[in-house]
VEXDREN-2710 file (C-alpha; in Angstrom, 1 decimal):
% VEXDREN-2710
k/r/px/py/pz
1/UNK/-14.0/-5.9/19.0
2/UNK/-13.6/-5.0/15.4
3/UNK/-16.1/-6.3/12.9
4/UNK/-16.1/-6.6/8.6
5/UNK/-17.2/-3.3/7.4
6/UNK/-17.0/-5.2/4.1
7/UNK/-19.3/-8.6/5.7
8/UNK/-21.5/-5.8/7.3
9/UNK/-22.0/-3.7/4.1
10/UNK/-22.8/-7.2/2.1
11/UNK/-25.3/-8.4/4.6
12/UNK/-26.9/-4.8/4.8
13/UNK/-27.0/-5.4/1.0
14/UNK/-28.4/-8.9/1.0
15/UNK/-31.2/-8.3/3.7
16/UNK/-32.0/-5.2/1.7
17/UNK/-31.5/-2.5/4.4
18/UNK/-30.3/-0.2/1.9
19/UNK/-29.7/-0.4/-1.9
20/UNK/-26.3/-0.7/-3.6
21/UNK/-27.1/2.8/-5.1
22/UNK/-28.0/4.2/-2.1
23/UNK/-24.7/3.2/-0.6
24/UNK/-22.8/4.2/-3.5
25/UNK/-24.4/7.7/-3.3
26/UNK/-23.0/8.0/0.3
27/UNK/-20.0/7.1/-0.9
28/UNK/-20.0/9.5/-4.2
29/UNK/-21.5/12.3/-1.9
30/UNK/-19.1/12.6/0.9
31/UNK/-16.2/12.0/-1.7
32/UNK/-17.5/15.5/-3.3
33/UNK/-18.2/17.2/0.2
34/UNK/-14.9/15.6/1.7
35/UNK/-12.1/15.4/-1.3
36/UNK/-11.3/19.3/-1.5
37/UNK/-9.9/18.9/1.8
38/UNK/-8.3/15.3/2.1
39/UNK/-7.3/15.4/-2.0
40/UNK/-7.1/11.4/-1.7
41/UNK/-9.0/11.2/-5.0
42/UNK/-7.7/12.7/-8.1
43/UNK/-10.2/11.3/-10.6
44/UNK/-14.0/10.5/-9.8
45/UNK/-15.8/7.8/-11.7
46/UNK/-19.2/8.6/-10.2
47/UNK/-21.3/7.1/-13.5
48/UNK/-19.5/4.0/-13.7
49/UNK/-19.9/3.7/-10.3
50/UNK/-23.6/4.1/-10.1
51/UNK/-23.5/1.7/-13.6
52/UNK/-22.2/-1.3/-11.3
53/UNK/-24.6/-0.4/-8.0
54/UNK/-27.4/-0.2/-10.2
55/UNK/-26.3/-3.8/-11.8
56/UNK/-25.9/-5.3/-7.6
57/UNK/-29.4/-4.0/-7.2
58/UNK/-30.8/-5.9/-10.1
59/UNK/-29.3/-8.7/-9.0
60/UNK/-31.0/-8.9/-5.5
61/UNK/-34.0/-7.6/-6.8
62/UNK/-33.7/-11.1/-8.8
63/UNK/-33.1/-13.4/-5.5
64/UNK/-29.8/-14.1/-7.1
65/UNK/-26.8/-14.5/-4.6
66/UNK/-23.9/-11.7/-4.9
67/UNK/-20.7/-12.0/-4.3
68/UNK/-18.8/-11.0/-0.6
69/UNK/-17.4/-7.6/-2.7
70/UNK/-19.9/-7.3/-5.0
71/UNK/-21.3/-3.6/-4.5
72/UNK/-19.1/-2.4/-2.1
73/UNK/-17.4/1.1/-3.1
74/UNK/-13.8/1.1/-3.4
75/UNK/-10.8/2.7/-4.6
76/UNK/-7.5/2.1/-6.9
77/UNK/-4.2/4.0/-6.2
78/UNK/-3.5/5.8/-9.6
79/UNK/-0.8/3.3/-11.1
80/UNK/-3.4/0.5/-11.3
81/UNK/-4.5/0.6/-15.0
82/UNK/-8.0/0.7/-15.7
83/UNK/-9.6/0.9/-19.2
84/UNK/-10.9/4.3/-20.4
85/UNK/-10.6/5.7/-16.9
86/UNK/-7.4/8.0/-16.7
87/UNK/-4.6/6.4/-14.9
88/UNK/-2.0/9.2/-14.1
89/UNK/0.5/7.7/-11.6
90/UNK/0.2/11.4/-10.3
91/UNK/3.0/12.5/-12.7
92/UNK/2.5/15.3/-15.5
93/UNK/4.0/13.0/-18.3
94/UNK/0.9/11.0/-17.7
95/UNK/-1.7/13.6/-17.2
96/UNK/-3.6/12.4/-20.0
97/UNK/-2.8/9.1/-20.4
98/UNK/-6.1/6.9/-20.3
99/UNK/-5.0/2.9/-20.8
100/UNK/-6.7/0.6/-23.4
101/UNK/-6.6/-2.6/-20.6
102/UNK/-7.1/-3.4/-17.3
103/UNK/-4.6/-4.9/-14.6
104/UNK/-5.2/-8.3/-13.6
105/UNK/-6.2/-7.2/-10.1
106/UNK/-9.1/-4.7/-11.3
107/UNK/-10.2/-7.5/-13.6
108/UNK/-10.5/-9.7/-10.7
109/UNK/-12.6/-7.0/-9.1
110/UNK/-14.8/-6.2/-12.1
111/UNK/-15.9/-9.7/-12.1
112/UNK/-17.3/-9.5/-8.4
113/UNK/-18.9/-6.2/-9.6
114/UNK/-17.2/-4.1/-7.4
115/UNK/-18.2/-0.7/-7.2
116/UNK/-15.0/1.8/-8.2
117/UNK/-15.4/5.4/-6.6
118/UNK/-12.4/6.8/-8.6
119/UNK/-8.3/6.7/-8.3
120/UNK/-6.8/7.8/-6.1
121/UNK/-3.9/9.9/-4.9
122/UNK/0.3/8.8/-4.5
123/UNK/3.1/10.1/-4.7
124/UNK/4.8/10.7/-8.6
125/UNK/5.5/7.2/-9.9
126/UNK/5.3/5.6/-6.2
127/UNK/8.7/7.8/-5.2
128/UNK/7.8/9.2/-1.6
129/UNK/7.1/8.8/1.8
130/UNK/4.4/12.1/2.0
131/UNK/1.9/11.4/-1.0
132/UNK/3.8/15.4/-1.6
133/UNK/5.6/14.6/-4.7
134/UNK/2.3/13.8/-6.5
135/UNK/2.2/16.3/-9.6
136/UNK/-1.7/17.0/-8.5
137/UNK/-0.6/18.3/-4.4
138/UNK/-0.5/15.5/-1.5
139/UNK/-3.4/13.6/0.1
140/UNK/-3.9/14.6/3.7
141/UNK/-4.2/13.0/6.7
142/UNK/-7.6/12.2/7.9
143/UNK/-6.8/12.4/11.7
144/UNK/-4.8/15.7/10.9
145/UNK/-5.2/17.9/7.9
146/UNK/-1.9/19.9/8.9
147/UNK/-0.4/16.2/8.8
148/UNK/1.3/14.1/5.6
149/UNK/-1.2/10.4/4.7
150/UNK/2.2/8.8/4.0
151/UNK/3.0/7.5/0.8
152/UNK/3.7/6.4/-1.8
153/UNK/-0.1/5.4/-1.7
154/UNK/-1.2/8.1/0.5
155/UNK/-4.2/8.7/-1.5
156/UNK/-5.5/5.2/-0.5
157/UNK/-4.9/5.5/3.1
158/UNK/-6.7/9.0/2.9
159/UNK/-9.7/8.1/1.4
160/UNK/-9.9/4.8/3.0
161/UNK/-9.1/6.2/6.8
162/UNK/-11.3/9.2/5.9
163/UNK/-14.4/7.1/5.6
164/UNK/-14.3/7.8/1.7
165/UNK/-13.9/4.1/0.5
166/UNK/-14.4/0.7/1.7
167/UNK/-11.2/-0.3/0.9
168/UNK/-8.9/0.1/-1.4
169/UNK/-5.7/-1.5/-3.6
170/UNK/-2.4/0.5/-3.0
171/UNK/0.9/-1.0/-4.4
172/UNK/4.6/-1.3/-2.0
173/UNK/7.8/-1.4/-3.5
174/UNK/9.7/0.0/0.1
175/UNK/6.6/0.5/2.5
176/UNK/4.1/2.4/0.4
177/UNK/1.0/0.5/1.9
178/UNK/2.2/-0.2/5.3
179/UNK/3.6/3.4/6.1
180/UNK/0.6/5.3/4.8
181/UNK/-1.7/2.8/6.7
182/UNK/0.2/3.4/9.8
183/UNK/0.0/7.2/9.4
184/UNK/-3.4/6.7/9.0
185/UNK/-4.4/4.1/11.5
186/UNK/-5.9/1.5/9.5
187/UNK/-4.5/-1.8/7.9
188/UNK/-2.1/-2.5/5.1
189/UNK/-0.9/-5.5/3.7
190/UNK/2.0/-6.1/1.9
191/UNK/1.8/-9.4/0.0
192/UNK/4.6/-11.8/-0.4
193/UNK/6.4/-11.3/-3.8
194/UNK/4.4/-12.7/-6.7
195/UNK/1.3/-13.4/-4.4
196/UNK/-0.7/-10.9/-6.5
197/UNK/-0.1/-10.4/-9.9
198/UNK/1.7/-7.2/-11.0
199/UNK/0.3/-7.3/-14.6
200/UNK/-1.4/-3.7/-15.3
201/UNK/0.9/-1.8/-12.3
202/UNK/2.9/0.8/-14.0
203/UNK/6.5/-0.4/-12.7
204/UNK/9.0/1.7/-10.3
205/UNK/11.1/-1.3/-9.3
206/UNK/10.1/-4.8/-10.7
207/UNK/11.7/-7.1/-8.4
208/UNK/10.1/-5.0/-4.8
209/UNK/6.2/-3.4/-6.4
210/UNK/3.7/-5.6/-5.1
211/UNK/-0.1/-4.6/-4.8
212/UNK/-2.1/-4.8/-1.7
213/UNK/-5.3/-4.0/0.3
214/UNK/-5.7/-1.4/2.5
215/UNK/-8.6/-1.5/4.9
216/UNK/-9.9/-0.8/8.0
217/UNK/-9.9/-4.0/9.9
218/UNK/-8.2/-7.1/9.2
219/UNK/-10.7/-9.6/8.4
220/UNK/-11.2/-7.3/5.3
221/UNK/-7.8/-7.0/4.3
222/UNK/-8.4/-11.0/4.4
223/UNK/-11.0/-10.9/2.3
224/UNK/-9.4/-8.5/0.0
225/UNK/-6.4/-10.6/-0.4
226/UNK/-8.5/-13.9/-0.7
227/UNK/-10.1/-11.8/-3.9
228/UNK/-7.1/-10.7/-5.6
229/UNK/-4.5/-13.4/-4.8
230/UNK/-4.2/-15.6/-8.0
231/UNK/-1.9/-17.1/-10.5
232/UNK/-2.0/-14.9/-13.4
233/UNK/-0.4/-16.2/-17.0
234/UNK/0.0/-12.3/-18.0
235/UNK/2.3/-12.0/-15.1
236/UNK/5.5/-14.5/-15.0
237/UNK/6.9/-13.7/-11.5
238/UNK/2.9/-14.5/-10.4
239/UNK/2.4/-18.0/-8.7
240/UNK/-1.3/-16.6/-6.8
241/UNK/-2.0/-17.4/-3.4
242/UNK/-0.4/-20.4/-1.3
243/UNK/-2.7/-22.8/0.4
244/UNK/-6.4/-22.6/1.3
245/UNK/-8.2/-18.9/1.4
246/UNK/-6.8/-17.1/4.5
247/UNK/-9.8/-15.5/5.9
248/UNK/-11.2/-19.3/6.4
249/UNK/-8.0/-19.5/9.0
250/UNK/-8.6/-16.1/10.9
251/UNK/-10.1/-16.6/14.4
252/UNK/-7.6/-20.0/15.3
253/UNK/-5.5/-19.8/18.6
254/UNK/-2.4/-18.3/18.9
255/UNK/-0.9/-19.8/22.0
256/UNK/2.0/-21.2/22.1
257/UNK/3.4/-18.5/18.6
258/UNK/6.4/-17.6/18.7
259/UNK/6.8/-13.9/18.0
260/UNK/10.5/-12.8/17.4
261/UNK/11.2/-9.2/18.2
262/UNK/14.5/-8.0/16.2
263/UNK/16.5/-5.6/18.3
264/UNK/17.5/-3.5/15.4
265/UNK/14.1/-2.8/14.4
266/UNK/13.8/-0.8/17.6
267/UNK/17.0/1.1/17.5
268/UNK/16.4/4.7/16.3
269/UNK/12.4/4.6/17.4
270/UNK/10.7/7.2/18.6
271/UNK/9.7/6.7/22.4
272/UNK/6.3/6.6/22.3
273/UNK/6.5/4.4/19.1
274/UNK/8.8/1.8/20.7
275/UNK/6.6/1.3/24.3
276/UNK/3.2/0.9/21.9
277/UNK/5.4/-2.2/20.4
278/UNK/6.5/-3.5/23.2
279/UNK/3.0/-3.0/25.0
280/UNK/1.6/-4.7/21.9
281/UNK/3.8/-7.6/22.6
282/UNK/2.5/-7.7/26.3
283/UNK/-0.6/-8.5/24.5
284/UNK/0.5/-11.4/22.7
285/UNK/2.3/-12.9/25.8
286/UNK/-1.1/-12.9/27.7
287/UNK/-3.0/-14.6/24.6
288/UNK/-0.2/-17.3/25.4
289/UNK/1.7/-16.8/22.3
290/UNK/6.1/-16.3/23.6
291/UNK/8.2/-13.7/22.4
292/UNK/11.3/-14.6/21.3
293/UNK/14.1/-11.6/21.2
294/UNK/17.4/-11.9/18.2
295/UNK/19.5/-10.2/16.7
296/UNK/19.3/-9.0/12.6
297/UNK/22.4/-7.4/12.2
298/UNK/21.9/-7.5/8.7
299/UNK/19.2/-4.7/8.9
300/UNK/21.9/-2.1/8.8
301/UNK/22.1/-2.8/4.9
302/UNK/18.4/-2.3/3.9
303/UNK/17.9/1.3/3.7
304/UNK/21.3/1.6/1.1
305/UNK/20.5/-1.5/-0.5
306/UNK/16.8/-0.6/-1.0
307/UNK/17.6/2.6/-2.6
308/UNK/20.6/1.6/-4.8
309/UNK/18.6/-1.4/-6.5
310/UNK/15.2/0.5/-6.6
311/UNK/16.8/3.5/-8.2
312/UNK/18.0/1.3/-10.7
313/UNK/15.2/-0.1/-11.9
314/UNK/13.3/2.5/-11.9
315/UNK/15.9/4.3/-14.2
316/UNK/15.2/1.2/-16.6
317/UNK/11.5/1.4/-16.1
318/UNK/11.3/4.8/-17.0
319/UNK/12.9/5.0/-19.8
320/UNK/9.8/4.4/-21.9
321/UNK/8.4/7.8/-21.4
322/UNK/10.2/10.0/-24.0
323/UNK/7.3/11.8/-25.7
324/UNK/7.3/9.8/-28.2
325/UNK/5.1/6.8/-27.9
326/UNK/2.1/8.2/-25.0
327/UNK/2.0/10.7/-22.2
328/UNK/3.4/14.4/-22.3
329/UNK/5.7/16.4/-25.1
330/UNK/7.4/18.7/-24.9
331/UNK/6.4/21.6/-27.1
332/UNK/9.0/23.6/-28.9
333/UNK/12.5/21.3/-29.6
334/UNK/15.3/21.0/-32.2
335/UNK/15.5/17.5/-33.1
336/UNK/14.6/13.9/-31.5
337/UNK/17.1/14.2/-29.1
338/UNK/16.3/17.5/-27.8
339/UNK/12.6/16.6/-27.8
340/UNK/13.2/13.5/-25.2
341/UNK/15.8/15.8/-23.2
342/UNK/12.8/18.7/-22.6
343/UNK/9.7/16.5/-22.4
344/UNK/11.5/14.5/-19.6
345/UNK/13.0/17.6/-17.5
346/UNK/9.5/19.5/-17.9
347/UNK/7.7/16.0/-17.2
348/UNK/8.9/14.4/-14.3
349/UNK/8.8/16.1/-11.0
350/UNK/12.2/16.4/-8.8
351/UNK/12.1/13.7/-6.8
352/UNK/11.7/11.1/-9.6
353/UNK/14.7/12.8/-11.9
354/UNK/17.0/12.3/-8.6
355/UNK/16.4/8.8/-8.4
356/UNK/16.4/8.5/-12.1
357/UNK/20.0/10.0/-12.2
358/UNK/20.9/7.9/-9.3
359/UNK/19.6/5.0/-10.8
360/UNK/21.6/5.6/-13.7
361/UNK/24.7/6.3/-11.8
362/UNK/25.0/3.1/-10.4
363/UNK/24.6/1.5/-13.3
364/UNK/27.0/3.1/-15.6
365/UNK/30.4/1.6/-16.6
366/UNK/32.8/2.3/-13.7
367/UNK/30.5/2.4/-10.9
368/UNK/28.2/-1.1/-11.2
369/UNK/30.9/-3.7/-9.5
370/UNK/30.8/-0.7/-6.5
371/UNK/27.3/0.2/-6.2
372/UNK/24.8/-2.3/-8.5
373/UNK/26.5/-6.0/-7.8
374/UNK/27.5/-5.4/-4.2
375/UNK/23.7/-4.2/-3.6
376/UNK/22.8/-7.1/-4.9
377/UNK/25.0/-9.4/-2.9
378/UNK/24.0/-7.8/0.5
379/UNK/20.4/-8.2/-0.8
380/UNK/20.9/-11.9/-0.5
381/UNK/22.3/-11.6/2.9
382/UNK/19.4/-9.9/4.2
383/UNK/17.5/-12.9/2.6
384/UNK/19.2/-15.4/4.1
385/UNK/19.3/-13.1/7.7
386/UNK/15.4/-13.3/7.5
387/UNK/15.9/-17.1/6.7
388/UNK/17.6/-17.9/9.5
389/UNK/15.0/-15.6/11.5
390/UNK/12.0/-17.9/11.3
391/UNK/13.8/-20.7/12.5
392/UNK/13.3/-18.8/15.7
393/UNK/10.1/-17.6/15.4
394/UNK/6.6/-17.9/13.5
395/UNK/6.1/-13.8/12.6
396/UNK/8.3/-10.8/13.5
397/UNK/6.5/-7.9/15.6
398/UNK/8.4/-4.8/14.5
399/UNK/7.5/-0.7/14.6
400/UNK/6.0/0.2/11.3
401/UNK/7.5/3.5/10.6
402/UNK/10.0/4.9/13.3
403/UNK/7.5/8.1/13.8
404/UNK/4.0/9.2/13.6
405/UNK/3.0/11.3/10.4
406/UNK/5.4/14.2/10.0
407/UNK/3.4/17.5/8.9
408/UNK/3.0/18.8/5.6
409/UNK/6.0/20.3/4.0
410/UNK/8.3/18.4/6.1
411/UNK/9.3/16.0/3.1
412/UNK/10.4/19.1/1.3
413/UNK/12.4/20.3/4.0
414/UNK/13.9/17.7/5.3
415/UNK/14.4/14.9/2.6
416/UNK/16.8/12.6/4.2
417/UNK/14.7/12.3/7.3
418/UNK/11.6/11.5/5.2
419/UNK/14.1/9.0/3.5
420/UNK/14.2/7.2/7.1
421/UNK/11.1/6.7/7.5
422/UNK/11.8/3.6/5.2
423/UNK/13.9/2.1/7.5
424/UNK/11.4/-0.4/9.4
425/UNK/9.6/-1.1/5.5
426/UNK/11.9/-1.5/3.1
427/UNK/13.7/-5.2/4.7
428/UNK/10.2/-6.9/3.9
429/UNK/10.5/-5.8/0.3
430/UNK/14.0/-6.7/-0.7
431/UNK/13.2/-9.8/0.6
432/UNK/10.1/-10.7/-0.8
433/UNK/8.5/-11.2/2.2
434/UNK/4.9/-10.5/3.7
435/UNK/4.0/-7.4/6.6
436/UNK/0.7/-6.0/7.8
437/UNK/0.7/-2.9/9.2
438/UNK/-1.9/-2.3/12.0
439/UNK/-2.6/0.2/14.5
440/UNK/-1.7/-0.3/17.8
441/UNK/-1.7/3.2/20.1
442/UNK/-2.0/7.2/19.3
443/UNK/0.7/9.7/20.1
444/UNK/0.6/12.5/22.6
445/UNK/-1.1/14.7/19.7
446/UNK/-4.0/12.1/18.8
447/UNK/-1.6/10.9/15.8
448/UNK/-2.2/6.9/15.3
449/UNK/1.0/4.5/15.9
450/UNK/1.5/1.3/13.5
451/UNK/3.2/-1.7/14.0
452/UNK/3.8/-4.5/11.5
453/UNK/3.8/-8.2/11.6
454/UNK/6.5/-10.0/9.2
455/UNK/5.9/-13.5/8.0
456/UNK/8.0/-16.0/5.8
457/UNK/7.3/-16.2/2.0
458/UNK/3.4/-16.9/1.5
459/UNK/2.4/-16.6/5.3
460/UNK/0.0/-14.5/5.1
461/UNK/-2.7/-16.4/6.6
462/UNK/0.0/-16.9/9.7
463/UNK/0.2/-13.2/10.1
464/UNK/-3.2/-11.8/9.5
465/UNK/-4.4/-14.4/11.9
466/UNK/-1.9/-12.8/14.6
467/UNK/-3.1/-9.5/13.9
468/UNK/-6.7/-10.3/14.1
469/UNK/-6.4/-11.7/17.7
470/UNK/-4.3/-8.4/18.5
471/UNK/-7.2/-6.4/17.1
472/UNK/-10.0/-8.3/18.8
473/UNK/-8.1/-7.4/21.8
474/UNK/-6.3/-4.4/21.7
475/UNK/-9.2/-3.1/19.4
476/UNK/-7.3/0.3/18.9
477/UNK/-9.0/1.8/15.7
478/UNK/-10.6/5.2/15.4
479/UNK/-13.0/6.5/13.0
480/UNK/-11.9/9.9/11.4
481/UNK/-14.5/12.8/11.3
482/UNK/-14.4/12.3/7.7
483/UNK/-16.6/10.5/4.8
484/UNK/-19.8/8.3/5.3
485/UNK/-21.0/7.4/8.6
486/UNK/-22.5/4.2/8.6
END
């Protein structure tokens, strides 16, 4: 059985069985004695931290009621902005860069008084699978320091598996919650499209980023969600959470769910990974829920359709940093031109100049009808292939990531590998879709194995409600020898 380290932590608050300070101090202090190793965190906000504890504690000292978040310590991936606290997206063109607002979903946050540890780590503009491309070095893996977190919001998944945060807000635009939660073994949740509002996120791709919790059970991914899941004016793709809140619709029967299992999805798995999948299924079939087995031919499309489109818009979205407006310049240039030329090669790491240029390639005059429009056309057939999907099934079980976290430096070495790790991610963000990501077995070398449950647009509560009753029974989740021990 898995309980709410979030419900736990707000009871021990309530009943007084340790202050909000106290807890944040925990927090703060195995952050320091921890971070040098993991590197989740690359900026520590330990006095406005301790500000908002000591604010909790006045509270109960008053008898008045707090709210379920309110004083626990938590985390932002480092392309959430947050007023006067540095926001970097791990990139040296934004080393400096300290924002003058706060994204909607912080705001939401602030307003329950949650406590912020600091920001944590990701990979350079949310383009990687290792957390390695991050200007500031790559989070590590909490279950193995000679392993990758996973990325793009590795730092999240690191500080969060490592015991170093309560929870935390990553974003996805191909798998960059789900994957580093399944390195990690803990939860990640994807949102449908426009679920939670994007207002504050510094963009990659526009039409795939979506922000998320990632947690360690998931009744508090639920409750995470629940918090940050409204219709925001600042944000016009946002239409907020569908229906009532979804942790009130945890806990209801399952039996009689159809779970569809896509064949493709297990094509190309690792061995291991595939038989934890289907052995999670066996655990569905004898809560009485039926699996249903298809085909999604259409899958075949993703990983080139993910990357054309993405790369795209990112090479749009980027555009703004030229060293003129905010971020890094380049010191010693000619004229305008060759002042935007130097301060974006010397600014952006490699990885984000290659999709950049290939961004721009498919774009350009010659090359859009063969590359751009076609992308987009198969994007609509995956759509529709997913459509057509749940009129077989409730959810799709699927692997997570085909592999358990490669080892550090393996990104570097073997890019086009790392590239396929997407492969099981990237289908739920093209089409706007829902996954959680959850643990369900270890590898041979004590790595953790995710799997991922898909739901139609704004089924969340239909999914997390599936994974719960997995993780009540399965209950495969363990603790790091990392971070506070509580």
């Amino acid at each position: 059985m898995s309980e709410s380290m979030i419900a736990k932590l707000h009871t021990m608050l309530e009943e007084k069985q340790l202050s909000c300070r106290e807890l944040t101090k925990a927090y703060l202090d195995a952050a320091g004695r921890d971070n040098p190793q993991l590197n989740a965190y690359v900026t520590l906000t330990p006095e406005a931290a301790l500000k908002a504890a000591d604010k909790t504690d006045q509270k109960i000292a008053a008898g008045e009621k707090i709210a379920l978040l309110e004083g626990i310590p938590m985390t932002l991936k480092d392309n959430i902005s947050t007023e006067n606290i540095r926001t970097t997206c791990c990139s040296k063109i934004l080393e400096d860069y300290v924002p003058i607002y706060d994204a909607t979903v912080w705001k939401l946050l602030k307003e329950q008084n949650a406590v912020l540890l600091g920001k944590t780590n990701m990979d350079e503009f949310a383009m990687g699978s290792s957390c390695e491309t991050s200007y500031f070095g790559g989070a590590k893996n909490p279950h193995s320091l000679q392993h990758v977190a996973g990325g793009s919001s590795g730092g999240v998944a690191s500080a969060v598996g490592g015991n170093l945060a309560v929870y935390g807000l990553g974003s996805d635009t191909g798998g960059s919650i789900r994957q580093p939660a399944s390195f990690c073994g803990i939860v990640g949740l994807k949102p449908t499209y426009g679920a939670v509002s994007r207002f504050g996120l510094i963009a990659y791709a526009s039409s795939f980023d979506q922000i998320g919790p990632i947690t360690t059970t998931v009744e508090d991914t639920a409750i995470v969600f629940d918090a940050v899941s409204r219709q925001d004016p600042m944000d016009s793709t946002s239409c907020g959470r569908q229906g009532a809140p979804v942790c009130a619709t945890l806990k209801n029967d399952i039996k009689g769910m159809k779970i569809g299992m896509a064949r493709e999805y297990l094509e190309g798995v690792r061995e291991d990974v595939r038989k934890a999948v289907e052995e999670a299924a066996a655990v569905y079939e004898s809560l009485g829920a039926e699996i249903v087995w298809f085909d999604l031919p259409a899958l075949k499309y993703a990983l080139p359709v993910y990357y054309i489109l993405a790369c795209a818009e990112a090479s749009s979205n980027l555009g703004r940093y030229d060293g003129i407006r905010y971020g890094y310049k380049a010191e010693n240039y000619t004229d305008v031109n060759d002042m935007i030329k130097k301060t974006r090669s010397t600014g952006f790491g490699e990885e984000v100049k290659k999709r950049i240029l290939l961004g721009t390639y498919v774009l350009s005059s010659g090359y859009y009808d063969a590359y751009y429009k076609k992308a987009q056309n198969l994007r609509g057939t995956i759509v529709n292939a997913f459509r057509n999907a749940f009129r077989q099934c409730d959810v799709i079980l699927a692997p997570t990531v085909p592999m358990t976290a490669f080892e550090n430096g393996h990104a570097v070495s073997d890019p086009i590998e790392t590239y396929l790790t997407d492969i099981c991610t990237v289908p739920v963000n093209i089409a706007g879709l829902p996954g959680v990501s959850l643990p369900c077995g270890y590898s041979a070398q004590g790595l953790p194995i995710g799997m991922q449950l898909i739901g139609n647009t704004f089924c969340e509560a239909k999914i997390l409600n599936a994974a719960w009753q997995y993780e009540q029974t399965a209950g495969i989740y363990r603790a790091a020898d990392f971070g506070v021990k509580l």
